[in-house]
C-alpha positions in Angstrom: 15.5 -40.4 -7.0 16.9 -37.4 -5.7 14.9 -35.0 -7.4 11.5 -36.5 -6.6 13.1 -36.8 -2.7 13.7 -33.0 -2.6 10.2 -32.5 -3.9 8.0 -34.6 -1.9 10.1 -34.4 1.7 8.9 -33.1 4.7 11.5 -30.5 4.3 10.7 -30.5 0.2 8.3 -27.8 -1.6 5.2 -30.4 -2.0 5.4 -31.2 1.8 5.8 -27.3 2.3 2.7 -26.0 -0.2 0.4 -28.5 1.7 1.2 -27.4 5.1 0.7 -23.8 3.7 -2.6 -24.6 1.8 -3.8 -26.2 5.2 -2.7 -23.4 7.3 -4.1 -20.8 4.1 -7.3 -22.3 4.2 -7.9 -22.5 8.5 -6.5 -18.8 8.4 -8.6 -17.7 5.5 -12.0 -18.9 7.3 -11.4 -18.1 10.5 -10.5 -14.5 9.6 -12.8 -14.4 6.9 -10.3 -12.6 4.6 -10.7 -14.9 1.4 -11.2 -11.3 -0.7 -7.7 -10.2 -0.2 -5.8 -13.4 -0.6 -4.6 -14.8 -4.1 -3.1 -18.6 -3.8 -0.1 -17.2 -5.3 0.7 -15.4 -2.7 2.2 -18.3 -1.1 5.0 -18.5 -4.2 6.0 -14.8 -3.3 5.7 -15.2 0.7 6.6 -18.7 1.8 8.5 -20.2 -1.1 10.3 -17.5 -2.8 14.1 -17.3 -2.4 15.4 -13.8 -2.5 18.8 -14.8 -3.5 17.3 -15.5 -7.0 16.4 -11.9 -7.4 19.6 -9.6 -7.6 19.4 -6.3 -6.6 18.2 -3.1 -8.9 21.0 -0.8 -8.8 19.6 1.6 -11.5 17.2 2.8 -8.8 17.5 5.4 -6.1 14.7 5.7 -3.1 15.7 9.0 -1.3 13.3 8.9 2.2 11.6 12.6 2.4 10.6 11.8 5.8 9.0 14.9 7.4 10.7 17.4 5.5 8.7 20.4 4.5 9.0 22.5 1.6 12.2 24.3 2.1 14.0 20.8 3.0 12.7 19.3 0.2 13.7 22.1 -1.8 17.4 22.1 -0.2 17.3 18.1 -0.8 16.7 18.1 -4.6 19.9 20.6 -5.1 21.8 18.3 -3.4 20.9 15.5 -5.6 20.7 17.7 -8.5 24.6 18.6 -7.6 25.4 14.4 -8.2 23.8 14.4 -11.7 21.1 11.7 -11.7 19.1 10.7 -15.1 16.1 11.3 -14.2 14.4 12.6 -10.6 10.6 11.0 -9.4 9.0 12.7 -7.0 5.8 10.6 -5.6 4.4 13.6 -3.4 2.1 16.2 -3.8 2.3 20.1 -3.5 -1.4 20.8 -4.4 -1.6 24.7 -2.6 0.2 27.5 -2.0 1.7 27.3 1.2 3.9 29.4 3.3 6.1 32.1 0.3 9.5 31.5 0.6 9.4 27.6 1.3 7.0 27.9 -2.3 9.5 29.9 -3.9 12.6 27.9 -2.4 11.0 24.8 -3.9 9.8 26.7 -7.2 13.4 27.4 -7.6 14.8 23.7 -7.0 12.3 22.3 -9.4 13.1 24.2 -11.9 16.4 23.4 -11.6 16.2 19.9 -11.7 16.4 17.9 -15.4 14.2 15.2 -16.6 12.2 15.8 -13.8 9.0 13.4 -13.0 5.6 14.6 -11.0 2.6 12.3 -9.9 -0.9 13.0 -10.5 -4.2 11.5 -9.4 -6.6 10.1 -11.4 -10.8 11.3 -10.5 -13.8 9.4 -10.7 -13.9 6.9 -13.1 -16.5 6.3 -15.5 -18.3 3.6 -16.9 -16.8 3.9 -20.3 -13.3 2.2 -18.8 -12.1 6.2 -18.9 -11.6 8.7 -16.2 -13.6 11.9 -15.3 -10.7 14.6 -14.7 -7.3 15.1 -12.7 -5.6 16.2 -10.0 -1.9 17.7 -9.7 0.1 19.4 -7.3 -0.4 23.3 -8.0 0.3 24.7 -11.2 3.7 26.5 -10.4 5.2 23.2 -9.4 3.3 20.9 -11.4 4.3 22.7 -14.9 8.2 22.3 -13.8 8.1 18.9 -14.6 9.5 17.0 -17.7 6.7 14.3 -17.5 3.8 13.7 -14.9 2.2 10.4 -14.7 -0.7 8.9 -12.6 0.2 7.8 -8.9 -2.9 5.9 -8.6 -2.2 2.1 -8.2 -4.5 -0.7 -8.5 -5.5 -2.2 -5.1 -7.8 -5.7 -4.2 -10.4 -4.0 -2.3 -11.5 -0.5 -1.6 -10.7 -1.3 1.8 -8.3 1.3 3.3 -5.0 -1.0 3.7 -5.0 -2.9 0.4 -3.1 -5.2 -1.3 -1.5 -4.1 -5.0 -0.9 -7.0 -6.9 -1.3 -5.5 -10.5 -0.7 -1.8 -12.5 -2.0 -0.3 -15.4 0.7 1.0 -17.9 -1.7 4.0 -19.1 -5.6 5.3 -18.6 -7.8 7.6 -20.6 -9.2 10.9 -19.5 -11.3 12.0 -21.5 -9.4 11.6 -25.3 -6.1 11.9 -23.1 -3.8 9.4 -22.6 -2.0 9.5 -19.6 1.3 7.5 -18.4 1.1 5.7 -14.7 4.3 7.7 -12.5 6.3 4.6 -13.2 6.0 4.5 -17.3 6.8 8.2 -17.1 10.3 7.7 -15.2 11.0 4.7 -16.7 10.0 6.2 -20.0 12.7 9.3 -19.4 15.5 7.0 -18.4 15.0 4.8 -21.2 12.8 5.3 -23.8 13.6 2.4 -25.9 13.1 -0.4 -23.4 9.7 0.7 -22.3 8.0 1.0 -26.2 9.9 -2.5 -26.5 8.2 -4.1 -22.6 4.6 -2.2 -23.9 5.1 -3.7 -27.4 5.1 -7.2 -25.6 3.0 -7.0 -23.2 -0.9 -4.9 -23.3 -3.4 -3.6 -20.5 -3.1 -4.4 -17.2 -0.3 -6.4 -15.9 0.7 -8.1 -13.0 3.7 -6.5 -11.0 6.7 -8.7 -10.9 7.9 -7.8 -8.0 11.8 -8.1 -7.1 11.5 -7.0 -3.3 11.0 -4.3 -0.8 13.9 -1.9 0.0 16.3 -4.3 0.3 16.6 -4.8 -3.6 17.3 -1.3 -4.2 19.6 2.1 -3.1 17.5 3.7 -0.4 18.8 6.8 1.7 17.3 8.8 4.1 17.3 12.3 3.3 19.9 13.4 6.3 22.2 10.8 5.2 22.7 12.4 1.1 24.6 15.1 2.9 26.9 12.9 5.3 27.4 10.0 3.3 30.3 10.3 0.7 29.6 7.5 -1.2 26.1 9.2 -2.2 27.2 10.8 -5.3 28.6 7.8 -6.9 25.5 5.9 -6.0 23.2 9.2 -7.4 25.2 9.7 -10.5 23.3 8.4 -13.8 20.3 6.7 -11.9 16.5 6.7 -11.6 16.1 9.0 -8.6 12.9 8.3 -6.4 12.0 10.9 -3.4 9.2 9.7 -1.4 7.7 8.6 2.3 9.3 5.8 3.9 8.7 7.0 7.4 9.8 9.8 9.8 12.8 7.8 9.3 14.2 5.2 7.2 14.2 1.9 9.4 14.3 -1.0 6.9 10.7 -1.8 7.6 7.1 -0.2 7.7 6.5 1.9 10.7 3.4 4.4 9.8 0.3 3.4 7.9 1.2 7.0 5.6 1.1 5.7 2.2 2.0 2.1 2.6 0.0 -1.2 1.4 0.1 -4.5 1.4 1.8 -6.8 -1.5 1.8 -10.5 -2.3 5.2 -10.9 -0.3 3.7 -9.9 3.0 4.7 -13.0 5.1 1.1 -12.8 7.1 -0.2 -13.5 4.2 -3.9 -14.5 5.1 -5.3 -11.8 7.7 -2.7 -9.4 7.4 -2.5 -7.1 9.8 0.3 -4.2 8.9 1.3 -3.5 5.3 4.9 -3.9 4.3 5.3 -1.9 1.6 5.5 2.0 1.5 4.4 3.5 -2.4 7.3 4.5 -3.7 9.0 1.1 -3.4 5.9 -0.7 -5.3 6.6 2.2 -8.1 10.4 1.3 -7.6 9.6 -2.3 -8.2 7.4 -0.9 -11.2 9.9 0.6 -12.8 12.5 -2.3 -12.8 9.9 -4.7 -14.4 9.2 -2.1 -17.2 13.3 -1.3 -17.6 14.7 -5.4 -17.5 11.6 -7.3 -18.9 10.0 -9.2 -16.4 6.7 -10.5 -16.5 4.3 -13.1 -15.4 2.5 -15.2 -17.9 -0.9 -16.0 -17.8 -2.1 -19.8 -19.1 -5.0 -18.7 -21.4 -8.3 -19.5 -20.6 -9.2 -21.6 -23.7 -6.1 -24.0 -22.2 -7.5 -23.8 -18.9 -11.5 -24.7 -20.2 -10.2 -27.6 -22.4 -8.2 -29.1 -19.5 -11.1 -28.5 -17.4 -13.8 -30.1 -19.6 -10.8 -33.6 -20.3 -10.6 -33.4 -16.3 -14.6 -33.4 -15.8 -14.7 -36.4 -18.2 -12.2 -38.2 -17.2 -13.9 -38.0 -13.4 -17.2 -38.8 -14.8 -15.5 -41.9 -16.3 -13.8 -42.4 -12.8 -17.3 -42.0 -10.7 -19.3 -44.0 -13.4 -17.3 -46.9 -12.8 -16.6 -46.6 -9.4 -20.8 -46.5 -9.0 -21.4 -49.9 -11.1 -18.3 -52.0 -9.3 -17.8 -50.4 -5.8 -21.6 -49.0 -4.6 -20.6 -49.3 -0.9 -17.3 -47.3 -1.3 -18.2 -44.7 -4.1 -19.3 -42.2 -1.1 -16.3 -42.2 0.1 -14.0 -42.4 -2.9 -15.8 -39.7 -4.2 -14.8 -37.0 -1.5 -11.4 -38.8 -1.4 -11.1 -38.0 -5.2 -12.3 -34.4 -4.9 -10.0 -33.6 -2.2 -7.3 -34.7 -3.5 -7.5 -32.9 -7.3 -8.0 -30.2 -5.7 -4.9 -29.9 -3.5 -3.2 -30.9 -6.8 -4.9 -28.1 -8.7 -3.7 -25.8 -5.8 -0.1 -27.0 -5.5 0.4 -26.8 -9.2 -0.7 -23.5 -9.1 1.5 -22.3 -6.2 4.3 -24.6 -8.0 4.3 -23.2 -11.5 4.4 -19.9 -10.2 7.2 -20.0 -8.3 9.3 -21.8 -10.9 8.3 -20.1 -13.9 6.3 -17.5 -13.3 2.7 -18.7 -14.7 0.5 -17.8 -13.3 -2.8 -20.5 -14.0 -6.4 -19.0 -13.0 -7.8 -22.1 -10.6 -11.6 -20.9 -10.5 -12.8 -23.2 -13.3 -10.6 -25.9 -12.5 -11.9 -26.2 -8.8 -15.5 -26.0 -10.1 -14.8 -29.0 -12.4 -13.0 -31.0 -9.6 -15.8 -29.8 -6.9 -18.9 -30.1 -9.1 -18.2 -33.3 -10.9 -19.8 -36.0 -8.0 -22.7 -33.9 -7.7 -23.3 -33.3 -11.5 -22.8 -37.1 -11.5 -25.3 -38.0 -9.1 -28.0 -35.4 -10.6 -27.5 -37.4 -14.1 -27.7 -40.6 -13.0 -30.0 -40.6 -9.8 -32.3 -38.0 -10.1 -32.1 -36.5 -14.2 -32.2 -39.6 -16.2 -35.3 -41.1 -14.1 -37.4 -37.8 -13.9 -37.4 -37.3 -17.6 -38.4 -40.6 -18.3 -41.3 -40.3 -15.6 -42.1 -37.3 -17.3 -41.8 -38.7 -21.1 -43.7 -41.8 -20.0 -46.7 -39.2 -18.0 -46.9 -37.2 -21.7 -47.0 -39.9 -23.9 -49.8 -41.4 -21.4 -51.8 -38.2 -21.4 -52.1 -38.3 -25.0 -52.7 -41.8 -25.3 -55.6 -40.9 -22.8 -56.9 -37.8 -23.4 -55.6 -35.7 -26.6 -57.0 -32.9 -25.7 -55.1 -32.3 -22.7 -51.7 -32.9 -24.3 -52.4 -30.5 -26.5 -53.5 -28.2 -23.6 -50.0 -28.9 -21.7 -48.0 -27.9 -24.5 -49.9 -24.7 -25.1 -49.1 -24.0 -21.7 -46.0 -21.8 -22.3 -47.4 -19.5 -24.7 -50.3 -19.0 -22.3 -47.2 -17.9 -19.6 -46.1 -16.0 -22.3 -49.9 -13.8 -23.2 -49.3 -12.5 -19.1 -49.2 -8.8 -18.8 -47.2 -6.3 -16.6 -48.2 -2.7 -15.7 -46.2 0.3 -15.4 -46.2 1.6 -11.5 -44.3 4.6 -11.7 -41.3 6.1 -14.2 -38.7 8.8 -14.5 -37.4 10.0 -17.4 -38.2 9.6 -21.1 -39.7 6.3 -21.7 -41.1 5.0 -24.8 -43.1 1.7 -25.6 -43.0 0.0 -28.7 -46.0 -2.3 -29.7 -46.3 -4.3 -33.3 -43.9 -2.1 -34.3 -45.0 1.4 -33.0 -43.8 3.8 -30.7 -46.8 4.5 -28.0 -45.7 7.2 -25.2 -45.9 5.3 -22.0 -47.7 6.3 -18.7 -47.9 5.5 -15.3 -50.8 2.1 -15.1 -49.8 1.1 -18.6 -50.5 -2.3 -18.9 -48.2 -4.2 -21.8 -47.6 -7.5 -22.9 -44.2 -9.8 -22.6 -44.0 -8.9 -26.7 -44.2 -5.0 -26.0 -40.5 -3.4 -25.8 -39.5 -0.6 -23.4 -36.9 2.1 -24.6 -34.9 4.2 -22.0 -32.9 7.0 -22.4 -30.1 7.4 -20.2 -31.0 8.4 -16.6 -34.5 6.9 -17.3 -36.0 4.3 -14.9 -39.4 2.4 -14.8 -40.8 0.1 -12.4 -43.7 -3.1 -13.3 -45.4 -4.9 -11.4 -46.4 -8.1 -13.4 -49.5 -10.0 -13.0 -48.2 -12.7 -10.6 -47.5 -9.6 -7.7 -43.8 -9.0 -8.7 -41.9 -5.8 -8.8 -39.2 -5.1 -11.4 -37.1 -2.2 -11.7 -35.0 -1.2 -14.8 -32.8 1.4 -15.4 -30.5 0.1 -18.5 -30.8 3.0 -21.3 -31.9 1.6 -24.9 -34.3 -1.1 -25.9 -35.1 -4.1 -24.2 -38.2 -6.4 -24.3 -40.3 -6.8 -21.8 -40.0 -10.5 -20.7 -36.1 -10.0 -21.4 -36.5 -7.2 -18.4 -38.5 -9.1 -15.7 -36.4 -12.1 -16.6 -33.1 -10.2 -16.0 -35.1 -8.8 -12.2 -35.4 -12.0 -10.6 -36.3 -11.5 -6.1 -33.4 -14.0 -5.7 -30.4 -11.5 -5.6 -28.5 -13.5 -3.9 -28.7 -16.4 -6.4 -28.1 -13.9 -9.4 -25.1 -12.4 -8.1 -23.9 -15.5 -7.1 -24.1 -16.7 -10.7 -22.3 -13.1 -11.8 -19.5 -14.3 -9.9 -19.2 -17.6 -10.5 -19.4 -16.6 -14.5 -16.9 -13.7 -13.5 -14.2 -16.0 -12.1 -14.5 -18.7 -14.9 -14.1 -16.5 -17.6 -11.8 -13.8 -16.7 -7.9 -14.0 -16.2 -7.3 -11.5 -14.1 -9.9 -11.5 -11.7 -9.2 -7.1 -10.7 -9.1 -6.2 -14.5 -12.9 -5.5 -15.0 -13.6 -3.4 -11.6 -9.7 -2.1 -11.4 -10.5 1.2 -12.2 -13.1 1.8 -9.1 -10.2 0.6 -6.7 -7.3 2.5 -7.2 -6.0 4.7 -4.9 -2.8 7.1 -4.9 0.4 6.9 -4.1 2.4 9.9 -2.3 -0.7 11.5 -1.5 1.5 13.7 1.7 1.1 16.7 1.5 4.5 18.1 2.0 5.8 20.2 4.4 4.1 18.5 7.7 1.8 22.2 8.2 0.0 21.3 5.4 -1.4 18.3 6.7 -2.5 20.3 9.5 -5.3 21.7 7.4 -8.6 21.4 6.7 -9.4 18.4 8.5 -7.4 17.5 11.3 -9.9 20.1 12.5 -12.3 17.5 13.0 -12.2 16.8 17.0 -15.3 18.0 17.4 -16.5 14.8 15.2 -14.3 12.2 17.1 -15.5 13.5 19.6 -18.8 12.8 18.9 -18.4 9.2 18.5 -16.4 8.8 21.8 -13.3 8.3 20.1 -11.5 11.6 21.7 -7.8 13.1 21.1 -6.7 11.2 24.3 -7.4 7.5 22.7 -5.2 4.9 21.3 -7.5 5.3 18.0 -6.2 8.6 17.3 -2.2 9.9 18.0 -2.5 12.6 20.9 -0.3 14.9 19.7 -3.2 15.7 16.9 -4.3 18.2 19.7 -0.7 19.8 19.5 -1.3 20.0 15.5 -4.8 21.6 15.6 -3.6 24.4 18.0 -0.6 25.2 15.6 -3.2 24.7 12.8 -5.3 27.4 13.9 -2.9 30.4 13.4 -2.9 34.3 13.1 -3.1 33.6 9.1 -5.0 30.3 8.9 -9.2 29.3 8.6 -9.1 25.4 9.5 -11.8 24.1 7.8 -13.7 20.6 8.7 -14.5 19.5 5.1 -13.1 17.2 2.1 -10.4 19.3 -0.4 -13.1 17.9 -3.3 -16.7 16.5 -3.2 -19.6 16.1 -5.2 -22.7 17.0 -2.9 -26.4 15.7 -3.6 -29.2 17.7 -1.9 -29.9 21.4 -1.6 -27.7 22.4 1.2 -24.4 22.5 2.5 -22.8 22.4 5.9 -19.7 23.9 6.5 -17.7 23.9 9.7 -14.6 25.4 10.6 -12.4 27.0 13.5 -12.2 30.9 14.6 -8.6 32.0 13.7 -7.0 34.2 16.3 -7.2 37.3 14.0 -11.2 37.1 12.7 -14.6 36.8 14.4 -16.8 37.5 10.9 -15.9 35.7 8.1 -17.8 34.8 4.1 -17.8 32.1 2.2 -16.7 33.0 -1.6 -17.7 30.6 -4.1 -15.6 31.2 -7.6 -16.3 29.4 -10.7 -13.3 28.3 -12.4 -12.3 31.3 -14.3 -11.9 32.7 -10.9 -15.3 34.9 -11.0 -17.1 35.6 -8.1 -20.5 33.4 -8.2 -22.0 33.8 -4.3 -20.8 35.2 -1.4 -22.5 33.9 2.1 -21.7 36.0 5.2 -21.1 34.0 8.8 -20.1 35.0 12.1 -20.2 31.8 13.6 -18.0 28.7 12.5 -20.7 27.0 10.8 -21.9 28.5 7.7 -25.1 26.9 5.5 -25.1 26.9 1.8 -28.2 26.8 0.1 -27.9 26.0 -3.6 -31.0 27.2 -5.3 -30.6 30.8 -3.0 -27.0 31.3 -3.7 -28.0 31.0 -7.9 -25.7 27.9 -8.2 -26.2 25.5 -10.9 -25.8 21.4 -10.8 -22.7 19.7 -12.6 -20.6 22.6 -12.4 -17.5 22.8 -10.4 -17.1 25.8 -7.8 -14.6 26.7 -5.7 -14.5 28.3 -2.3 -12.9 29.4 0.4 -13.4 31.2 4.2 -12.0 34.7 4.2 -12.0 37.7 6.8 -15.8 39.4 5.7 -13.7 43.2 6.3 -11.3 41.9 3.5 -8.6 40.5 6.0 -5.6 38.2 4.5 -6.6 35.8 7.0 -7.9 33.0 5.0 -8.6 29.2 4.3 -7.4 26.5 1.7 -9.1 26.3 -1.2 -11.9 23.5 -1.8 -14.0 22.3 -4.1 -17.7 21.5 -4.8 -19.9 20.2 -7.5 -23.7 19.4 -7.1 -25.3 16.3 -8.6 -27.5 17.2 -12.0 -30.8 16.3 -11.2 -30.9 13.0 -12.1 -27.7 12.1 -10.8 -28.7 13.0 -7.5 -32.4 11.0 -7.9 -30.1 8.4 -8.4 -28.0 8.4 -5.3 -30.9 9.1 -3.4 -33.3 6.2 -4.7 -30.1 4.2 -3.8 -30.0 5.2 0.1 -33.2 4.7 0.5 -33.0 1.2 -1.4 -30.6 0.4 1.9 -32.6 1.9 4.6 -35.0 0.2 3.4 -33.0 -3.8 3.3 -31.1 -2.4 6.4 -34.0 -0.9 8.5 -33.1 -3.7 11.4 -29.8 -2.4 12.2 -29.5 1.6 11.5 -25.8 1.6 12.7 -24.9 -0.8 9.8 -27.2 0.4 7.2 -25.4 3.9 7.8 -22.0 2.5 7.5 -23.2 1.0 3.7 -24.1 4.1 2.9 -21.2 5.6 4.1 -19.5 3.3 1.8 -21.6 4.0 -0.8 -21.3 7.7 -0.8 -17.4 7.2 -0.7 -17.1 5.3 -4.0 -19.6 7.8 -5.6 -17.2 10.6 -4.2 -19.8 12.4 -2.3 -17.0 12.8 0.9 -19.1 15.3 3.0 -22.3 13.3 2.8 -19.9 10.1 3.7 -18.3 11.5 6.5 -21.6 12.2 8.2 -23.2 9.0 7.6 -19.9 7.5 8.9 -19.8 9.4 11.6 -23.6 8.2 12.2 -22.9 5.0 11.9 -20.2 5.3 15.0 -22.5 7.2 17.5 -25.6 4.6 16.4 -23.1 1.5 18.0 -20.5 1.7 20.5 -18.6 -0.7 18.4 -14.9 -0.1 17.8 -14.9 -1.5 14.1 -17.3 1.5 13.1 -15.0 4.0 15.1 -12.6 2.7 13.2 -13.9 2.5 10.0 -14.0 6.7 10.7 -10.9 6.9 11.5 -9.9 5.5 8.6 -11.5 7.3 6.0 -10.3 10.1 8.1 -7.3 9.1 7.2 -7.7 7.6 3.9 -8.8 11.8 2.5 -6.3 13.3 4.8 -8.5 14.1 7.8 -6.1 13.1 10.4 -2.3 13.2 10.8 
């Protein structure tokens, strides 16, 4: 009896999970964070004991802390000098910077074997593939041995996320391209990476062993003083990266960190614990010793929940014959209960053999089962007999108007729909033939539309409805207005209920439109003191301020050393695409220039447009300057007399026509739903404009949204996309 004891003791793991799941679920709604919690995370957080998990010894962190370029540089010989395997750096060197901290670093990289550089994957498409990448510049970037994608896969697009799965490899374009972690791993040892990828395909969930305190981590100063580094160096998997000014043991900046399933606040989390290069340490380790967790497959899952539903049915059936008075009751009693059950299992089985068993359709089948029962019995099995009975008495009365009643549905089907208005190539096809389409069309259910891509329609059918369809190819026209249905809410509700049941891994479809970067610093400090920590004039604006809490006051200290004898500070994203014809463009006056031009440069490096400026605020008009949609320029602010005085280099692509008809039709779509609140309906579009990576239109709209309502959630919402594209320190 000792075992079952241990178990179900108020000290035991089944009296522990159902204090948790009570505590989860009063958490969960009262802080309304049910998108970013995963039962599981209760095995990882409350139940797991780290003693299980022996330490990693094959993998070095090295802290970078502040360093700039020339430390960096002076760091890496160092290391270099103790002989590791293989050296991953998870930071970014995207422009030139200041010469001899470039050519210092140059030099170190090229010095160092089997070395490892990030990249960042760019705008996904909807083929599962990505648009393009980013590296650090080419004269560090081509040092490398390997590069691999920094980018890790993240709950939300919220900007402190929670990483719970990676993705081994993505396509750009016909390229396939290594995630940071496969690439070091790959180069320390080969063998046992084609043999984990062999076993294992897609997506997978991280197996995490810990934070830092499962691995070697030293802070840069301490590689120097400490003589017991070059034994720990010697043959391993070095990792530089940010941990912090300084290595403390815990997470102290929001730079770079996230949150993971072993967060102990694990519902409404309110600080991540887990800086990026230790999630692509832990990475690493699963890829190099095998670890994994399994998934129970769904047919499993569906079987067990269809025997569970019956059996209940069974259960509620004869509870409803021999206890009437009580089934109420027993019922809910029943239903609560399973489901605890179906929850503790879950938790359980994960912690003690890391399966991981989806709960969605389980739950369902527990939840649903009294209320499908009652439907049946109560209110199912009498209506169709009513209705049977009423049918078979119509045609025993009058013939005529059976017949009449089932004709009905092909009368439904004879209604009609007209064409309001259209973009794009549209063709109807009627008994067979093509017939161009035009705006007040009328066509029958039978007709079928065909869209080419970028094509839309709308119809209005003949009981006052509006249906608008955009999906390229061929689709009848009752298949169309069936699919367009007002209730929105009811149809996405469905989407997600069918999403959940049938998927295993509930981030795997979306993934690809959530992942953000790792070791996005831009290394030394100065160069984060670019482009857009020049943006006080914005915070300003929304009565956030330099002196705030919101915002670190010695950002005031940066901008004035940003804004040097040899430096244009520029108030705009490093890479946007932009929809509409012109283009704002702020900066601040350097000390040296008072009359400046914009160069735009097409990516052979000629010259495309020049625009002259003697403010700091310059306005690009596409269709004057000659530039052409869906190509890629890039510009910068220089002296107009020819000066070296200069800014970064950014750059900017605008929308192809329909792309941008698109995006537009979409804004208005929620100005139009959000016209009651204007501060809110900004802040969705703000939102919206992000994911479709138009930054300079969704820093404005944020910022909109923020002067609209003296609210501190949309101040902060700024602030941290600010942060999360480098605009602040």
């Amino acid at each position: 009896m000792t075992a079952p004891l241990l178990l179900l003791g108020d000290r035991g793991m089944l009296g522990r999970a159902f204090r948790e799941l009570f505590a989860t679920t009063h958490r969960t709604w009262a802080g309304f964070d049910l998108p970013d919690f995963d039962i599981t995370d209760l095995a990882q957080s409350q139940f797991r004991d780290d003693s299980d998990f022996p330490p990693d010894t094959t993998i070095v962190i090295v802290n970078i802390g502040n360093l700039d370029r020339g430390g960096i540089a002076h760091l890496l010989q160092t290391i270099v000098a103790f002989h590791p395997r293989v050296v991953g750096i998870d930071a970014f060197f995207r422009h030139d910077k200041e010469p001899l901290g470039d050519s210092v670093l140059e030099d170190a990289l090229r010095q160092t074997p089997n070395l490892v550089l990030p990249c960042e994957l760019l705008d996904p498409n909807d083929d599962g593939t990505f648009d393009s990448i980013a590296t650090s510049h080419l004269r560090f970037h081509r040092l490398a041995l390997r590069a691999g994608f920094a980018n890790v896969i993240t709950s939300t697009e919220r900007s402190f996320r929670t990483v719970r799965y990676f993705s081994p490899h993505e396509q750009v374009a016909a390229i396939t391209i290594p995630s940071f972690p496969l690439a070091v791993a790959a180069t320390f040892d080969s063998a046992q990476v084609a043999a984990f990828l062999a076993d294992h395909d897609g997506v997978q969930e991280i197996a995490y062993l810990g934070n830092t305190d499962k691995f070697y981590v030293l802070d840069w100063s301490q590689l120097s003083a400490d003589p017991t580094a070059a034994q720990i160096v010697h043959d391993k998997i070095v990792l530089l990266g940010y941990l912090g000014p300084q290595f403390t043991g815990t997470v102290t900046t929001l730079e770079d960190a996230f949150f993971t399933p072993l967060n102990d606040h694990y519902v409404g989390r309110s600080f991540p614990d887990m800086y990026g290069a230790v999630i692509h340490a832990n990475i690493i380790s699963q890829l190099l010793n095998h670890r994994s967790i399994h998934q129970v497959g769904q047919p499993i899952i569906l079987a067990v929940a269809v025997l569970l539903c019956w059996c209940n049915i069974g259960l509620l059936s004869s509870w409803h014959r021999k206890l009437p008075l009580l089934y109420d009751g027993l019922a809910l009693v029943m239903v609560v209960v399973q489901s605890l059950v179906v929850l503790f299992l879950t938790v359980y089985l994960y912690h003690q053999f890391t399966l991981r068993m989806p709960t969605t359709v389980l739950l369902m089948s527990v939840a649903l089962t009294p209320t499908i029962h009652e439907l049946y019995t109560q209110s199912l099995v009498p209506l169709l007999r009513a209705v049977v009975e009423h049918i078979l008495g119509l045609f025993r009365r009058t013939p005529v108007a059976g017949i009449l009643l089932i004709l009905a549905p092909l009368q439904l089907a004879a209604q009609d729909a007209t064409i309001l208005n259209m973009r794009g190539t549209l063709r109807v096809i009627r008994n067979g033939a093509e017939v161009p389409a035009s705006v007040g069309m009328v066509l029958s259910l039978s007709d079928q539309l065909q869209l080419q891509s970028g094509s839309a329609v709308t119809l209005v059918t003949s009981d006052g409805r509006s249906v608008r369809w955009t999906k390229t190819g061929t689709t009848r026209i009752h298949t169309a207005i069936a699919k367009a249905q007002r209730s929105a809410i009811a149809a996405k509700f469905a989407q997600y209920v069918f999403k959940e049941a049938t998927s295993s891994n509930p981030d795997d479809d979306n993934y690809r439109r959530t992942m953000k970067v790792t070791g996005a610093v831009e290394r030394a400090v100065t160069e984060r003191r670019g482009n857009l920590d020049a943006l006080e004039d914005v915070l300003q604006t929304t009565g956030i301020g330099l002196t705030t809490t919101a915002v670190d006051p010695s950002m005031r200290n940066l901008i004035e050393a940003a804004i040097s004898e040899r430096t244009i500070v520029v108030a705009f994203p490093h890479t946007t695409y932009h929809a509409g014809d012109t283009l704002q463009i702020a900066w601040f006056r350097s000390k040296a220039g008072t009359t400046y031009r914009v160069v735009f440069r097409r990516s052979d490096g000629s010259v495309a447009a020049e625009l002259s400026a003697s403010d700091t605020i310059a306005v690009a008009v596409r269709s004057r300057l000659g530039l052409e949609r869906g190509i890629p320029y890039y510009w910068r602010i220089e002296e107009r007399d020819g000066g070296e005085v200069r800014s970064q280099e950014y750059c900017v692509a605008w929308l192809r026509a329909e792309d941008e008809q698109r995006v537009l039709d979409d804004l208005r779509q929620i100005e139009r739903d959000m016209a009651d609140d204007p501060a809110l309906a900004e802040q969705l579009k703000a939102r919206y404009l992000e994911d479709a990576g138009l930054h300079a239109l969704a820093a404005m709209s944020y910022s909109r949204s923020a002067q609209q309502c003296n609210c501190s959630e949309y101040r902060r919402a700024l602030v941290e996309y600010l942060r999360r594209y480098s605009y602040l320190p």
